[in-house]
C-alpha positions as CSV (number, residue, x, y, z in Angstrom):
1,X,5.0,1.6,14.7
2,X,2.6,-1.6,15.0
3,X,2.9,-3.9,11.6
4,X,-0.2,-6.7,11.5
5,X,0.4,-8.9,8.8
6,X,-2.4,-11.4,7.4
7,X,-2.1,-13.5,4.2
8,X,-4.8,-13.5,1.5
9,X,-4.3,-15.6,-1.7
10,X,-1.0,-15.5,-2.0
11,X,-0.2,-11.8,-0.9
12,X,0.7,-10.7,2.4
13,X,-0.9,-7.4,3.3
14,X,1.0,-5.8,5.9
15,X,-1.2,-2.9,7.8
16,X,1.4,-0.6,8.9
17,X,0.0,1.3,12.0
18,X,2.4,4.9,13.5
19,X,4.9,6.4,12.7
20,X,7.3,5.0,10.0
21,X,10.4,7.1,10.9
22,X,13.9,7.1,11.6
23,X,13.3,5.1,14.4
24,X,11.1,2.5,13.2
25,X,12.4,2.1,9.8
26,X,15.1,-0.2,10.8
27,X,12.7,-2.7,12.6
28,X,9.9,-2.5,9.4
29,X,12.8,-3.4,7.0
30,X,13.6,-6.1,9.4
31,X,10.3,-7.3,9.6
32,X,10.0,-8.0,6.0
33,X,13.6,-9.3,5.5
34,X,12.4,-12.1,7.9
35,X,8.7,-12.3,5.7
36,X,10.2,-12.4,2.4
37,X,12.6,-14.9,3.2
38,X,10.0,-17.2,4.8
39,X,7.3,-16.5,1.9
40,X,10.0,-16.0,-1.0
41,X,7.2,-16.2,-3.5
42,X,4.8,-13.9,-2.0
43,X,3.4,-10.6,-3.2
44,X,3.5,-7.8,-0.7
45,X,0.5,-5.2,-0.1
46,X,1.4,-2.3,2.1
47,X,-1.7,-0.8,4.0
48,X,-1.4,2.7,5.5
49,X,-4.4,3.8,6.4
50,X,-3.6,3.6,10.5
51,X,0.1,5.5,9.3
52,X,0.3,9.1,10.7
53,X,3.4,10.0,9.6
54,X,6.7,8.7,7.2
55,X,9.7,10.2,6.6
56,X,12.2,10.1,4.2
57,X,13.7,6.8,6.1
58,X,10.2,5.1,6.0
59,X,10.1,6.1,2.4
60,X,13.6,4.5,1.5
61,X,12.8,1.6,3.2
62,X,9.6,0.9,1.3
63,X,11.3,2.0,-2.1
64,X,14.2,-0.6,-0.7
65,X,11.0,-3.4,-0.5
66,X,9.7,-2.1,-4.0
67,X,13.2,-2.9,-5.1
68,X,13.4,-6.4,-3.8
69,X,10.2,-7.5,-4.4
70,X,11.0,-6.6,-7.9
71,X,13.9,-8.6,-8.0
72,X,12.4,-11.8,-6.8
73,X,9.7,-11.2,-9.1
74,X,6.8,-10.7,-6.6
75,X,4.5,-7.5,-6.9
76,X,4.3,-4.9,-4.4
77,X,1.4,-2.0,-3.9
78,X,1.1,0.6,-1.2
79,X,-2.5,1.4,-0.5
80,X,-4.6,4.2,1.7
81,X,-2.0,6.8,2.2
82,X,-3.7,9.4,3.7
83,X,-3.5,13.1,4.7
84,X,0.1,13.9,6.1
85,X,1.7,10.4,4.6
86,X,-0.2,11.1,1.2
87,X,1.1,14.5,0.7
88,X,5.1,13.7,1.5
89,X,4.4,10.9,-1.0
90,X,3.0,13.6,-3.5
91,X,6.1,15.8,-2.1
92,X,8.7,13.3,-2.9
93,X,7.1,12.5,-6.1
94,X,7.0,8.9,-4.9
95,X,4.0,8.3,-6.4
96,X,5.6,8.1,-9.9
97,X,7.7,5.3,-8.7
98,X,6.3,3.4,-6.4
99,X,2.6,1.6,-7.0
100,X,0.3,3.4,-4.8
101,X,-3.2,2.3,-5.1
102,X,-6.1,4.2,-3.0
103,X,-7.6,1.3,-1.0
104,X,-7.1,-2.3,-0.5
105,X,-9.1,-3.9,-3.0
106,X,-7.6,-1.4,-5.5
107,X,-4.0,-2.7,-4.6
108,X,-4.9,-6.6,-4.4
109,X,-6.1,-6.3,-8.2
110,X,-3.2,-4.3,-9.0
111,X,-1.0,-7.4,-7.5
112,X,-3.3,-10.1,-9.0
113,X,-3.4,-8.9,-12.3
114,X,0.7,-8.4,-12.4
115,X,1.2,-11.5,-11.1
């Protein structure tokens, strides 16, 4: 798994590219341990578009960041799952918890407008 991250008013959109598995979990929740903690106040958009697969690690882990960013009071959105990684969110019924949006401008004015 390949995260690039980029800042854009205030969000950071992280483009998650792979597999987000039992494997890579770990190091992603890692990765934004360290992020939050340097941008405390920052909103967090998820991009999956370049994800080919999650499983129910990479899904705990993002539902662990929905959790946290909810807690510092930042907004979080997950964006362009497609094919495989949209149906196990479908499958997991993830998509009634967590804010999925289905592109990236959808998501950054989901985050703007809760912020």
């Amino acid at each position: 798994m390949d995260v690039t991250v980029r800042k854009e008013n205030g969000i950071l959109v992280c483009a998650l590219a792979g597999e987000i598995d039992l494997y890579a979990a770990p190091d992603f929740h890692a990765r934004y341990v360290t992020l939050s903690g340097q941008e405390p106040s920052c909103h967090f958009v998820f991009d999956l578009e370049k994800t080919t697969y999650i499983d129910s690690s990479g899904i705990g882990i993002l539902f662990k960041i929905y959790s946290d960013t909810r807690n510092r009071k930042a907004n979080f959105c997950i964006c362009n799952a497609n094919g495989m990684v949209k149906k196990i969110f479908f499958l997991s019924r993830m998509t009634q918890i967590l804010p999925i949006e289905g592109d990236l401008p959808g998501a950054m004015a989901r985050v703007r407008n809760n912020a």
